[in-house]
matplotlib code that plots the C-alpha trace (Angstrom):
import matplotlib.pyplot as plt

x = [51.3, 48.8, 46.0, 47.1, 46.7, 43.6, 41.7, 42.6, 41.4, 38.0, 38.1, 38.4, 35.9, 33.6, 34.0, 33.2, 29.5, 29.0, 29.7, 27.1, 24.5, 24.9, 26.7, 27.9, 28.8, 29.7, 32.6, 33.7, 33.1, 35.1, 38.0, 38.1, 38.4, 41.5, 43.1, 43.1, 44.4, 46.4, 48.4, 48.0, 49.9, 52.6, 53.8, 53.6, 56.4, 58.2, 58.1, 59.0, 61.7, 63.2, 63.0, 65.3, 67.9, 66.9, 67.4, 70.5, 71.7, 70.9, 67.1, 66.8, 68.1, 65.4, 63.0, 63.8, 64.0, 60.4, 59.4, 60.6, 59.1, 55.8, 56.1, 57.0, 54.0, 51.9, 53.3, 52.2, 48.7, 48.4, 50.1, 47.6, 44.9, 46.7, 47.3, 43.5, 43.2, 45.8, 44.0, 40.8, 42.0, 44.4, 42.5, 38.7, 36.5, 33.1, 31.3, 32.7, 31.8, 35.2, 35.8, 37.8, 36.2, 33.0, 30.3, 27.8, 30.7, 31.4, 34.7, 36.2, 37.5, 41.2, 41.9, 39.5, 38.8, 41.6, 44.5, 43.4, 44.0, 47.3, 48.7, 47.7, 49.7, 52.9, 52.8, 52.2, 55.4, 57.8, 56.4, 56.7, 60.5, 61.6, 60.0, 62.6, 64.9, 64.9, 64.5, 67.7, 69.4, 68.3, 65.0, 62.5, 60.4, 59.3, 60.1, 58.8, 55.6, 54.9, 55.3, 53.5, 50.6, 50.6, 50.8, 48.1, 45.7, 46.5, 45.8, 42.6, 41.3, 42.5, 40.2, 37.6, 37.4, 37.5, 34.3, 33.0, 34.1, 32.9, 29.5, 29.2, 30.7, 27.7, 28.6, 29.0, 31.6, 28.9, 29.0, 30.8, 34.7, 35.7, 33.7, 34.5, 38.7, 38.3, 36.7, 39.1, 42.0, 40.8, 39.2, 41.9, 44.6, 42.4, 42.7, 46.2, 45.9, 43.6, 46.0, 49.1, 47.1, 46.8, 50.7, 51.6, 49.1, 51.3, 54.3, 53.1, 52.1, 55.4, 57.7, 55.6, 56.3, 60.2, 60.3, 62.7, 66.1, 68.1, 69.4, 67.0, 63.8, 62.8, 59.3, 58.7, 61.1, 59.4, 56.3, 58.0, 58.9, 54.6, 53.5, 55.9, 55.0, 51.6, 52.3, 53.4, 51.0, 48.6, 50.5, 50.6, 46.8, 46.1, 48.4, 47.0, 43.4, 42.6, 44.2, 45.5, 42.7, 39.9, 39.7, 40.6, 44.0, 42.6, 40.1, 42.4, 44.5, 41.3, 40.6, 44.3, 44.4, 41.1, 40.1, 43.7, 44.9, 45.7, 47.0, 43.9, 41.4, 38.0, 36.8, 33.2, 34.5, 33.8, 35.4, 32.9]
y = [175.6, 178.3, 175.5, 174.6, 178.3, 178.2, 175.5, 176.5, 180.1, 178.6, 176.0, 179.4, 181.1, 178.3, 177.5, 181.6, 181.3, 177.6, 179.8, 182.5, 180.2, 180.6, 177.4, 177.2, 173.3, 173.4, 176.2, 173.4, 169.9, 171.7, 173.3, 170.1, 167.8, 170.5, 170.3, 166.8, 166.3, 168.8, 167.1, 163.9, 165.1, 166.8, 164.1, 161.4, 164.1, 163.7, 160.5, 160.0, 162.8, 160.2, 157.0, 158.2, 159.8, 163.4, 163.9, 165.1, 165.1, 169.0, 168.3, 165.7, 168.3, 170.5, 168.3, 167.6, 171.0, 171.6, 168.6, 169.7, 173.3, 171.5, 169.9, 173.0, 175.0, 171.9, 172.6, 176.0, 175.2, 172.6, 175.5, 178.1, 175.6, 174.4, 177.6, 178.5, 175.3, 176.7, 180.2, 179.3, 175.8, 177.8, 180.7, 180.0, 182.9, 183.7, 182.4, 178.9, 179.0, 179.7, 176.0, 173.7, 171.5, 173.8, 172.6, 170.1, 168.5, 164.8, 164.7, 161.1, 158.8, 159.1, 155.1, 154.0, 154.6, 157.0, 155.1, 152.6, 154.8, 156.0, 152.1, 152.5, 155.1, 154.2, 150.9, 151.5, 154.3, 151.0, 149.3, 152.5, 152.4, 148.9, 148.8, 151.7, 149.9, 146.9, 148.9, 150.6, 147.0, 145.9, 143.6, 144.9, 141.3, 141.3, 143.7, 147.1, 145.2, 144.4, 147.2, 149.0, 147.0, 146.8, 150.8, 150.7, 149.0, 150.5, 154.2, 152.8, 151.2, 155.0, 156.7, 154.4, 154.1, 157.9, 158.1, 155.8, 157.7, 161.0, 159.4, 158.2, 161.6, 163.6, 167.0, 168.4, 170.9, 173.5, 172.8, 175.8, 176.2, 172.7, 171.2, 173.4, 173.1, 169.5, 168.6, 171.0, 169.6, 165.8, 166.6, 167.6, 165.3, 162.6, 163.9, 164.1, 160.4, 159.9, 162.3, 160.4, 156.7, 157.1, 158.4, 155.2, 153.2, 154.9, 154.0, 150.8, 151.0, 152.3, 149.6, 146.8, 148.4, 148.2, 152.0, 152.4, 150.9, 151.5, 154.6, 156.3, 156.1, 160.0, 159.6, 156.8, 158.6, 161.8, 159.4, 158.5, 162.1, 163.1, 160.3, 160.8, 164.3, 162.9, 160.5, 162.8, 165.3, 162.5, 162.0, 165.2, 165.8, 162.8, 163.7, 167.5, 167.5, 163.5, 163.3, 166.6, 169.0, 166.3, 166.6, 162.9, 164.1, 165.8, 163.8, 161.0, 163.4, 164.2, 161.1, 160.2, 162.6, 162.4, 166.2, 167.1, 168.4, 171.9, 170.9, 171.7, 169.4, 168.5, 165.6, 166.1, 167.4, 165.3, 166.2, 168.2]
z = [96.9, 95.2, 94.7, 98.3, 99.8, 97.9, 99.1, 102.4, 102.2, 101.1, 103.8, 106.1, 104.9, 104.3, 108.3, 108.5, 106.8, 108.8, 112.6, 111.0, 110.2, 106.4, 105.1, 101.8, 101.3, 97.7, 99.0, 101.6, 99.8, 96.7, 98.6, 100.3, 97.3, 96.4, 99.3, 99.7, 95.6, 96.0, 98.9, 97.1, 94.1, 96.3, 98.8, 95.4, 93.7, 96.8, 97.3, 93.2, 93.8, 96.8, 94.8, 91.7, 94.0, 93.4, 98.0, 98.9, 102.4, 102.3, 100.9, 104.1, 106.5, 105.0, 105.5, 109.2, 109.7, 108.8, 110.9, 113.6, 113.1, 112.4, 115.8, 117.5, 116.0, 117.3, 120.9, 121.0, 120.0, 122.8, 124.6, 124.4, 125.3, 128.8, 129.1, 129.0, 131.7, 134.2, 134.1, 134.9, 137.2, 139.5, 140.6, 139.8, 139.4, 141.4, 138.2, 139.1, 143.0, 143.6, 143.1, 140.6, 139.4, 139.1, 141.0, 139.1, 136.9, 137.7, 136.1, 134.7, 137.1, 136.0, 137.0, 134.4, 130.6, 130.8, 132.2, 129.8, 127.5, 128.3, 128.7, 124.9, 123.9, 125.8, 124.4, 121.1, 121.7, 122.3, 119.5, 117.0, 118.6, 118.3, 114.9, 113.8, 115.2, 113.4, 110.0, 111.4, 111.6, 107.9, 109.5, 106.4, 107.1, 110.6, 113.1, 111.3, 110.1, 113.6, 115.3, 113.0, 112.7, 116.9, 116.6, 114.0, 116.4, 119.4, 117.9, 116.6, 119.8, 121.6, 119.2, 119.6, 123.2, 123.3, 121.8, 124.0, 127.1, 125.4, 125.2, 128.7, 130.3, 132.1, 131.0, 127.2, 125.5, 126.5, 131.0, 132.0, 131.2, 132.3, 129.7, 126.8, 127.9, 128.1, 125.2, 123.0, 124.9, 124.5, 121.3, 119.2, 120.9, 119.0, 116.0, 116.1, 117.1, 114.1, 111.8, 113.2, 112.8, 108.9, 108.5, 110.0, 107.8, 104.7, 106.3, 106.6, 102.7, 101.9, 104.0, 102.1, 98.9, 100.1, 99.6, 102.7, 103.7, 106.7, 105.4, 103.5, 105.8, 106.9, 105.9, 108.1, 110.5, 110.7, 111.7, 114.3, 115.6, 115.0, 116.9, 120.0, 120.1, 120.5, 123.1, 125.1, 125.1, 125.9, 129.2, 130.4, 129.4, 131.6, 134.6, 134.8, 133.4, 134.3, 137.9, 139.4, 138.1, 137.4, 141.8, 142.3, 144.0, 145.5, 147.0, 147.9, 149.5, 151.5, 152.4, 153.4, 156.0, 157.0, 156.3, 157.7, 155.0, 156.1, 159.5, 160.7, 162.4, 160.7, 162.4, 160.3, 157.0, 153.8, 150.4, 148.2]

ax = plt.figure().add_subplot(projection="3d")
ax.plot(x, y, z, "-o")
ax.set_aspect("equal")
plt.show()
C-alpha cells in the first residue's frame, strides 16, 4: 500500500507539471513502473493466498464488498460527467444559440458505427454470462474458454472501431461543450472497455491454468460484475448522448409529423 500511495502521488503530480507545460517524464515513467510492480506483486499474494486455502468465506465477503464499492465509486464518476451532459443539453445557454446540439456540430448517426457498437457489447454480455455459467456447472473445457475468448474479441473490435469512429467524427474534444462531454463520456467508457478487456484476458490465463472451480471463482467473478457495469453504461451513453441528445430523435420526430410537432402547422419548416 505505501509504494502504492506513492507511485500514485507522483503519477498526480507528474500529470500537475505535464497541464503546466513543465513535464517531468522520469517522475511519470518511474511512478509508473511502481505502480504497475507494485500491483503485480499484490494481486500474485492474493492469488497465492487463494491457492493454499488461506480465503475464508469472511475474506470473500471482503472482497465482494470492495467490488462492489469499486463499482459504485465508478457510477459516480460516470455520474458527474452525465450530469455535466444534462446541464448543458436541457437548457442550452446563449453561448450555444440556444440550441442542442450547438450549431456547427454534425453529431454521429446513432444507426451506424455506434449501434454496431452496442450489438458488441450486449453480445459479448451473454457470452461473459453463459461462460459463468458453465464454470458454475463444473464445464472447465469448453464453455468458459469460449465465452471468454468471444468476450475477448468482441471488447477488442469495440475499442478498435472506436478509434475509427473518433477519427472520422468532424468535430474534436475542443468544439464547444458537446465535443469536450462527448469525448470524456466516450473516452473513458473505452478505457474501461480496455481496463475490463485485459481482466478477462487474466481470467482467461487463470481458467487455463485450472486456478478456478465451481466454487472458488470470485476473481473471475468480480470480472463479471466490472464488465456488466460497463455494459451498461455503454447502453445508456448510446440511448442519451447517441440518439436522444445526438438530435436524430429528434429529427425523425420532425420528419414524422411533418413539422407538426408542437400541434402547430409548419407547412415550410425543415429540421435545423
Amino acid at each position: 500500500p505505501f509504494f502504492v500511495a506513492f507511485s500514485a502521488n507522483g503519477m498526480g503530480v507528474g500529470l500537475i507539471l505535464w497541464l503546466h507545460r513543465t513535464p517531468s517524464f522520469v517522475l511519470m515513467g518511474m511512478s509508473l513502473v511502481c505502480m504497475l510492480l507494485s500491483t503485480f506483486s499484490w494481486w500474485r499474494d492474493l492469488i497465492r493466498e487463494g491457492d493454499i486455502g488461506l480465503h475464508t468465506r469472511f475474506v470473500i465477503k471482503s472482497f465482494r464488498d470492495g467490488v462492489a464499492l469499486f463499482i459504485l465509486s465508478e457510477v459516480m464518476f460516470f455520474f458527474t460527467f452525465f450530469w455535466t451532459f444534462f446541464h448543458n443539453a436541457l437548457s442550452p445557454s446563449c453561448e450555444l444559440g440556444m440550441r442542442w446540439p450547438p450549431p456547427g456540430i454534425r453529431t454521429p448517426n446513432p444507426s451506424s458505427t455506434s449501434l454496431f457498437e452496442t450489438g458488441l457489447l450486449i453480445s459479448s454480455g451473454l457470452f461473459v454470462t453463459q461462460a459463468h455459467k458453465s464454470m458454475r456447472l463444473k464445464d472447465y473445457d469448453v464453455g468458459p474458454f469460449i465465452g471468454l475468448v468471444v468476450t475477448i474479441v468482441c471488447g477488442t473490435v469495440f475499442f478498435l472501431v472506436q478509434l475509427r469512429e473518433y477519427y472520422w467524427n468532424s468535430y474534436t474534444i475542443a468544439d464547444s461543450v458537446y465535443g469536450s462531454v462527448f469525448y470524456l463520456l466516450t473516452g473513458f467508457h473505452g478505457m474501461h472497455v480496455v481496463v475490463g478487456t485485459i481482466w478477462l484476458t487474466v481470467s482467461l490465463v487463470r481458467l487455463w491454468r485450472g486456478e478456478f472451480s465451481s466454487q472458488r471463482h470470485f476473481g473471475f467473478e468480480a470480472c463479471i460484475w466490472y464488465w456488466h457495469f460497463v455494459d451498461v453504461v455503454w447502453v445508456a451513453l448510446w440511448c442519451l448522448v447517441y440518439v436522444w441528445f445526438g438530435g436524430w430523435l429528434y429529427m425523425w420526430w420532425f420528419k414524422m409529423w411533418d413539422g407538426d410537432v408542437y400541434t402547430f402547422k409548419y407547412p415550410d419548416a425543415k429540421p435545423s
